[in-house]
N, C-alpha and C positions, 0 to 999 in steps of 0.2 A: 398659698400660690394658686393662682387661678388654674382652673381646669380648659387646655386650649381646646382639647377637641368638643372640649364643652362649648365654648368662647366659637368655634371655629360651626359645629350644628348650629346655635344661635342665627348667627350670620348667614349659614344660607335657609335657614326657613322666612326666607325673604321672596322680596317679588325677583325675575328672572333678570332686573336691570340691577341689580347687586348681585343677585347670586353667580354667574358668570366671572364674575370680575374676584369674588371669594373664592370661587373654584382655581381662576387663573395663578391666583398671586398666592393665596395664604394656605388652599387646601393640595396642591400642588396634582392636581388632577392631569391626564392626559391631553391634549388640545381638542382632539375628539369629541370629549367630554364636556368641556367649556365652553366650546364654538358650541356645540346643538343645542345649550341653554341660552346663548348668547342669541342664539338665533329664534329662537323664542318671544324677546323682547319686542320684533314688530308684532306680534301676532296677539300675545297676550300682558293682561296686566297694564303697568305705567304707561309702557310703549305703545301699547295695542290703543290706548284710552287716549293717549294726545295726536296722534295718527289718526283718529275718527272724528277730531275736530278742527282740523282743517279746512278751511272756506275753500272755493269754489276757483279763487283767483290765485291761491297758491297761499296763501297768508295764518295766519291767528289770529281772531279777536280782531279782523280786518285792519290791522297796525303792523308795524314796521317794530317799533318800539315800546307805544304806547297802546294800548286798543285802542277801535277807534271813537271817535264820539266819546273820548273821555274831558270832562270839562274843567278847563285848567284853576278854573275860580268856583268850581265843586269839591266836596269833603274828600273826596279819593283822591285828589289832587292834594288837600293841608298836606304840610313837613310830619306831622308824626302817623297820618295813614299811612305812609310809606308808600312804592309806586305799585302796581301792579305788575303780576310776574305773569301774564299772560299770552302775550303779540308774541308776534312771530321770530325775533331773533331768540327769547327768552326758553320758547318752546325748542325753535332746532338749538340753543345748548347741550338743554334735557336729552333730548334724541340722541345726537352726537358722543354724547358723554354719558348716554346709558350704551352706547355701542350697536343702536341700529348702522345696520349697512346700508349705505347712500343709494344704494339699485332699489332697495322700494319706496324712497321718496318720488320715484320717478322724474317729470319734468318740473320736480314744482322749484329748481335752481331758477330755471325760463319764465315760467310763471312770476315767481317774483321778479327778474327783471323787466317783464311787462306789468306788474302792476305796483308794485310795493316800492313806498317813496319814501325818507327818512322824514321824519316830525319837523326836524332840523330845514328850514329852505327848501324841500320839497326835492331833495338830491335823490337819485336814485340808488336803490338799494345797494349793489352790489358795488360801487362806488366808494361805500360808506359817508360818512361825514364828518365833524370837530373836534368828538369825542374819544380819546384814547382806549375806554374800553368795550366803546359800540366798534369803533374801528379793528377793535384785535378780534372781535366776537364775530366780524366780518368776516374778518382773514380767516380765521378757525374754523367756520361753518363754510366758507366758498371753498376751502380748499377741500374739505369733506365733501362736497356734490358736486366737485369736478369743473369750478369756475375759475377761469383764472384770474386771480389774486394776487399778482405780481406788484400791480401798481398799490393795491393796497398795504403789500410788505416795504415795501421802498418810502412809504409816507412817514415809517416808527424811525424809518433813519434819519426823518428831514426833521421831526419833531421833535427830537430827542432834546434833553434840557444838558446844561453843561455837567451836571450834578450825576446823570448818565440814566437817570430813568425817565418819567415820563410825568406829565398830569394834565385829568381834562382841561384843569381851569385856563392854561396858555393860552385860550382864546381869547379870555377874559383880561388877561396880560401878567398873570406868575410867568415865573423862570424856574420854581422850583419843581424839585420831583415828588411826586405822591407815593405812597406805602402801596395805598389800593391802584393807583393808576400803572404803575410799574410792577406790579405785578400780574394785571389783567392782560396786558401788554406784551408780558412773559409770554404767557399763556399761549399765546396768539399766534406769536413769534415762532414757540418752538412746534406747534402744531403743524405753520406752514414748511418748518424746515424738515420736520418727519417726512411731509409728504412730497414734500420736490426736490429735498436737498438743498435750499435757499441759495443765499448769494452770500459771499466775503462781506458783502457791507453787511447783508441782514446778521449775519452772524455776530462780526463785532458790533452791532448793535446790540443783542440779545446777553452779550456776553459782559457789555458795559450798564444793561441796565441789572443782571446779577451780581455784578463786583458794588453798586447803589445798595443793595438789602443786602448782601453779607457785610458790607465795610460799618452796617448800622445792625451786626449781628441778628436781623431778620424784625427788630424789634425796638431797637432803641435808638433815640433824636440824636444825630451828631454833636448837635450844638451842647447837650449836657450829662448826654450818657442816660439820662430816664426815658422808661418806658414811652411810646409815642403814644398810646390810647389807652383806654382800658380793651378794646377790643380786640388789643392782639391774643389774649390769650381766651375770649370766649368762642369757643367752637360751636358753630351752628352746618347743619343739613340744611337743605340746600345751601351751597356757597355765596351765589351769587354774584354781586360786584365786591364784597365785601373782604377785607383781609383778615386773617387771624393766620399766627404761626401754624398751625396744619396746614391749612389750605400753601402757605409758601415751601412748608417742609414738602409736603405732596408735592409741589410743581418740581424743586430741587431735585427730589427723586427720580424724577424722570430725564430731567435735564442732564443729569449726571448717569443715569443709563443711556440716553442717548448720545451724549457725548465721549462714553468709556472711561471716565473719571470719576477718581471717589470722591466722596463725601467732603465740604468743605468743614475743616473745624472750626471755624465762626460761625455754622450752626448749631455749635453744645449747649452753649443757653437755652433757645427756643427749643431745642429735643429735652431738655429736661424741663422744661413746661408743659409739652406733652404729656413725656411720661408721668410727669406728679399729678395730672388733670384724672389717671387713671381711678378707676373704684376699687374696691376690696376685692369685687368678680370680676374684675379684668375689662370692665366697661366704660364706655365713654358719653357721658351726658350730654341732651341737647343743650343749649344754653338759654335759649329765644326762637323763636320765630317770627323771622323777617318781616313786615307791617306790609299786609298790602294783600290785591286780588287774587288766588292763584286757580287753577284747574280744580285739582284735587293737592289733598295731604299726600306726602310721598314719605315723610318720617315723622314722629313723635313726636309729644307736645314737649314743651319746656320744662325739664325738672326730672326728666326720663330718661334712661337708657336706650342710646342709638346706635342700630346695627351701624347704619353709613357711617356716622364719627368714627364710633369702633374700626372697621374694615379699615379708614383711612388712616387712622393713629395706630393701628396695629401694623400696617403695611409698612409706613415710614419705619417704626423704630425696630422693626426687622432686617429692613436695607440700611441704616444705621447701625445696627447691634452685629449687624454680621461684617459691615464690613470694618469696625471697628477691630473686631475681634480678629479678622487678616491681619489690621495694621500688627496689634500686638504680637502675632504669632511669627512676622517678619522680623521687627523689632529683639524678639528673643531669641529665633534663628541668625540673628547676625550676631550676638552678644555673645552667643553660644557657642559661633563659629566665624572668627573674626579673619 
């Protein structure tokens, strides 16, 4: 049996954009205590290092999307370079979701809307554009620097597919819903509705594109009940745009604390995917790393044990295991006392 406080030091002799968030969830630390690391993250480390690379005009790698002066019929451009993870929506994820707070980004909301224009038709940033998960990475990041983002949450209602999730390619003329697009989507969604409270329709949107991945148990094609990729079950750091059962289990957990409801059980499968993903010491392997340009390394090579997998697989099947274990203890209080 793994050793957790073992499992648990591990994880936080990390940089202070994980350690915070181990402190909060797994090491059960005071708020105190969490917040002054957390607050850390502009200053030093991850956070500290993509905050000093910031242009001039509020941007990344002078892109929106793409750096700039990336050439579309150059090698960083082929299908298996993968894209660069550089430009500026890519980086305020990082930021956002290493838990910098939006007051020391200062004006750079403004900045981009004066300079930063999507790759796409040359739309403006805040705007967004086609794409369902540059569009949720909108909502998500504007609503975190205090832009309003209304119009952008009202677009996942208009674009929703019958099927009740989402996919970039609708532009291109699908009807269907994507794994990865309906899940980016999620993201997006419940991000804006943490922080405004959303609206009835963003909601039952939100709500119909999660009844899409659990009605396909997080994991597998309606049409025949098999697995949809091989990638649902490779877990990679950074997430990306990319789906794997963690990353949907992780979104679920939150979904489900922010909405005050447990656990759905058409996610037993994918949690027992996790959990068997585990090692002998309680760890959780990169699987790959993502193809393409990034800043710096932020987690370990392929083949390796990863704090962030770990933290996030460890998280999940804790908010899983506990409240499992309510159900059952309800279940034999009623049996017990009918």
């Amino acid at each position: 049996m793994p050793d957790r406080d073992q499992l648990i030091r591990w994880m936080l002799d990390t940089d202070p954009a994980l350690r915070w968030q181990v402190e909060r969830d797994l090491a059960g630390e005071p708020e105190r205590v969490w917040q002054a690391t957390r607050s850390r993250v502009a200053t030093e480390g991850f956070g500290a290092r993509l905050l000093a690379l910031q242009d001039e005009d509020g941007q990344w790698a002078g892109g929106a999307y793409f750096p700039s002066g990336l050439d579309p019929e150059g090698p960083e451009a082929a299908p298996d370079a993968g894209q660069p993870w550089t430009a500026t929506t890519w980086t305020l994820n990082s930021l956002r979701e290493w838990g910098v707070d939006a007051s020391v980004l200062g004006d750079t909301a403004e900045r981009l809307r004066r300079n930063s224009r999507w790759e796409y038709d040359n739309l403006p940033y805040w705007g967004g554009e086609v794409d369902c998960c540059i569009n949720a990475y909108t909502l998500a990041n504007g609503v975190w620097l205090g832009v309003d983002v209304s119009d952008n949450s009202q677009w996942f209602v208009d674009h929703q597919t019958a099927e009740g999730g989402w996919n970039c390619e609708w532009v291109a003329g699908s009807t269907r819903s994507s794994f990865h697009s309906t899940l980016n989507s999620l993201k997006g969604l419940l991000a804006y509705e943490q922080a405004t409270g959303g609206t009835d329709d963003v909601r039952a949107a939100r709500h119909a594109g999660e009844e899409y991945l659990l009605s396909r148990r997080l994991m597998f094609r309606a049409s025949d009940g098999e697995p949809v990729e091989w990638w649902v079950n490779k877990f990679v750091y950074p997430f990306r745009w990319f789906y794997s059962v963690l990353k949907a289990a992780d979104y679920f957990r939150e979904a489900s604390l922010h909405d005050g409801t447990p656990p759905d059980a058409r996610m037993a499968e994918a949690i027992e995917v996790i959990r068997d993903a585990r090692t002998a010491d309680g760890k959780w392997v990169q699987a790959r790393r993502h193809p393409g340009r990034v800043w710096f390394e932020v987690d370990v090579d392929a083949g390796e044990p990863s704090p962030w997998l770990t933290f996030y697989a460890t998280r999940v099947l804790r908010w899983w295991d506990a409240a499992s274990a309510g159900i059952e203890q309800e279940s034999r209080s009623a049996s017990e006392h009918p």
